[in-house]
C-alpha positions in Angstrom: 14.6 -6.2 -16.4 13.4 -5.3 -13.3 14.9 -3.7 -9.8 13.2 -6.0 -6.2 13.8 -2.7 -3.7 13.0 -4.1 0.3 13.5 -1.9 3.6 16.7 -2.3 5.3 16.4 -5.3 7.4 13.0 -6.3 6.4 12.9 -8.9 4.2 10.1 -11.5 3.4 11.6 -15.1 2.0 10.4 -14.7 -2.0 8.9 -11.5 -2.2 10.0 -8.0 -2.8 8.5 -4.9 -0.9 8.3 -3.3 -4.2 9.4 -3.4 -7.6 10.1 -1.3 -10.2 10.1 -2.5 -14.0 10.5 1.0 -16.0 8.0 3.2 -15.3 5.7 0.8 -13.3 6.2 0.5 -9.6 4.1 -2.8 -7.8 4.2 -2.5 -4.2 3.6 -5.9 -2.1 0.6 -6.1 0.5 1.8 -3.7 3.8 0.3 -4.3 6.5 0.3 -2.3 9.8 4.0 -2.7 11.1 5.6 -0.6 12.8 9.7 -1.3 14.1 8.4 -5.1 13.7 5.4 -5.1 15.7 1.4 -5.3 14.3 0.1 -1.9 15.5 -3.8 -1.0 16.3 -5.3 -4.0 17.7 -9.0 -4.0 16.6 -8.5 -0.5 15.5 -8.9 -0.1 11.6 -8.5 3.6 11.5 -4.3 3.2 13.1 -4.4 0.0 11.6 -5.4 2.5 8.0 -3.0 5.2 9.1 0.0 2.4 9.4 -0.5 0.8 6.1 -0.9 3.7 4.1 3.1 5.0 6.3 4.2 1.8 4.7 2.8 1.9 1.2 4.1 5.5 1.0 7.6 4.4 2.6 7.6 1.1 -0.3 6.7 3.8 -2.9 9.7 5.9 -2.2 12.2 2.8 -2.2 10.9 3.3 -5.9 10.8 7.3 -6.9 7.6 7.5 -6.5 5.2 9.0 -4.3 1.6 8.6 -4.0 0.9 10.9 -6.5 1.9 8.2 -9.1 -0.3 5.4 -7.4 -2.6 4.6 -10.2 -4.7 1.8 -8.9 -5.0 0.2 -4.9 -6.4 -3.1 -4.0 -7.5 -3.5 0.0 -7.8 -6.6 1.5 -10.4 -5.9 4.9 -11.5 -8.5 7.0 -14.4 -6.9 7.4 -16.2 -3.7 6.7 -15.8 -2.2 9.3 -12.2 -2.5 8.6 -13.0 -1.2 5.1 -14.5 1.9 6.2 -11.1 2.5 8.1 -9.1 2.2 5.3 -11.6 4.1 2.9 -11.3 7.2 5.8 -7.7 7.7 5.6 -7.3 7.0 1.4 -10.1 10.1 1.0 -7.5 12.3 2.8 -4.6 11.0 1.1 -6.2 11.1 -2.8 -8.0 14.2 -3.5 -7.0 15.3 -6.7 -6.7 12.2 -8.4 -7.5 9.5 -6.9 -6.6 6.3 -8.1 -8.3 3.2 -9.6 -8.9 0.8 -6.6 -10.9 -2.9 -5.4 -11.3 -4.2 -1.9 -12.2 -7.6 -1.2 -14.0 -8.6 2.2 -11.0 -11.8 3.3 -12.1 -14.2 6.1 -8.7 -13.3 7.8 -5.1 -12.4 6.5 -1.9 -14.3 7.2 -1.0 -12.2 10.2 -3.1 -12.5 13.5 -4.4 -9.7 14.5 -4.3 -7.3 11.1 -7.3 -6.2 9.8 -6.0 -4.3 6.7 -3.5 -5.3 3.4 -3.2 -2.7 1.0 -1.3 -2.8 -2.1 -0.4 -0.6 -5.2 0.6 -0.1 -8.5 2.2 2.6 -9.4 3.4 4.8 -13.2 6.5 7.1 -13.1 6.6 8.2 -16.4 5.5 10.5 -18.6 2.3 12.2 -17.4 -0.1 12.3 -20.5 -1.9 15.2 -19.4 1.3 17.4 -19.0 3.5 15.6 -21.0 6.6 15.2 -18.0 
């Protein structure tokens, strides 16, 4: 069994914003959006900045924080974009960071974005401290 969580009047036809299935969180593809519009227009670092507002507001839907994020996957149209996104997650992840791919796309579905970053996140029981 599994809990679909979405922002209050956001909602994509088919897909959740995150999910939670026990003690694993998946958080969809969030893109720079802010109050419905694309923000940063050619500017990967706000575009970064954005993304990583909405991950962390998808992650709370959840319980979770980024401190649970065990693994992020980037999709950059370009590196340049890359090296935006790669900026802001070395500030956010310090202690631990998390497992992570990025993949060079062509273009994503919305016009303009440069960035889609998704996550998968573990609530549970940390093995290292054992809560």
């Amino acid at each position: 069994m599994h809990q679909s969580l979405d922002f209050p009047g956001v909602r994509w036809p088919g897909t959740s914003q995150a999910v939670r299935a026990g003690d694993w969180v998946t958080v969809s593809g969030q893109l720079a959006f802010k109050d419905g519009k694309l923000i940063g227009e050619n500017d990967p670092h706000a575009q970064a900045l954005q993304c990583f507002a909405n991950l962390s507001a998808a992650l709370s839907l959840a319980g979770a924080g980024f401190a649970d994020v065990v693994k992020l996957t980037c999709f950059a149209t370009s590196h340049t974009a890359y090296a935006g996104y790669a900026a802001i997650k070395a500030t956010l992840f310090t202690e631990r960071p998390p497992a992570g791919t990025a993949v060079i796309v062509a273009a994503l579905l919305v016009p303009g974005a440069l960035l889609e970053v998704e996550a998968l996140a573990y609530v549970g029981q940390d093995l290292r401290t054992g809560r």
